[in-house]
N, C-alpha and C positions, 0 to 999 in steps of 0.2 A: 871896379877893378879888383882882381882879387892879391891878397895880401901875402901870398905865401910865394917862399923865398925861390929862387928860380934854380938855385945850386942845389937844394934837398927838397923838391916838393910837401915831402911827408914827415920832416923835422917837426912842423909847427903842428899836425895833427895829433903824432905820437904822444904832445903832452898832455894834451887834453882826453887821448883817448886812453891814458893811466886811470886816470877817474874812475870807469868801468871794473876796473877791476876792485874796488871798494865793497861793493854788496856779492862780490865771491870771497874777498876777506872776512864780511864781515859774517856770517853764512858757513864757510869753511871749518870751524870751529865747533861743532856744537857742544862742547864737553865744559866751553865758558857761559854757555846761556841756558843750558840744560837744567834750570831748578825754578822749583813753581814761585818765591818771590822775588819784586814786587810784582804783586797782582794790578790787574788797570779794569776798572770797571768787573771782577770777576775773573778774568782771563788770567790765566799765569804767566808769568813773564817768559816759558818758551815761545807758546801762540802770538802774544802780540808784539816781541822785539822780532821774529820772521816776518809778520806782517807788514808795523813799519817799516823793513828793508823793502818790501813792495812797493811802500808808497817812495821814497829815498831812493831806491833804481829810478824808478820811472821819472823822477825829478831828474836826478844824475843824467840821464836817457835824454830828457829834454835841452838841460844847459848844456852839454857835450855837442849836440845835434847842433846848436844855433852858435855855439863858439867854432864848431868848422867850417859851418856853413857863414859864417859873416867872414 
């Protein structure tokens, strides 16, 4: 049965789907991430803090999807 509330359908969604907007925060900005250190493996820290947001959405993307959906 599903859990959500019958006077605001979309109350219980809206908090969960805040979440999402985290990797356009974090993204949003580039003038705080914009400098080569620290490096990871070579890379300068512009390349691979975008990157990790890749991997950090796609997580974000996953637990959002399964906290509406249960």
């Amino acid at each position: 049965m599903n859990s959500v509330d019958p006077v605001n359908p979309k109350r219980k969604r809206s908090r969960w789907l805040l979440l999402l907007a985290l990797p356009y925060l974090g993204l949003c900005f580039p003038h705080i991430y914009a400098r080569s250190t620290p490096a990871l493996w070579g890379f300068p820290f512009f390349y691979w803090y975008q990157f990790a947001w890749v991997i950090l959405a796609s997580a974000l993307l996953g637990f959002v999807y399964f906290k509406i959906k249960a």
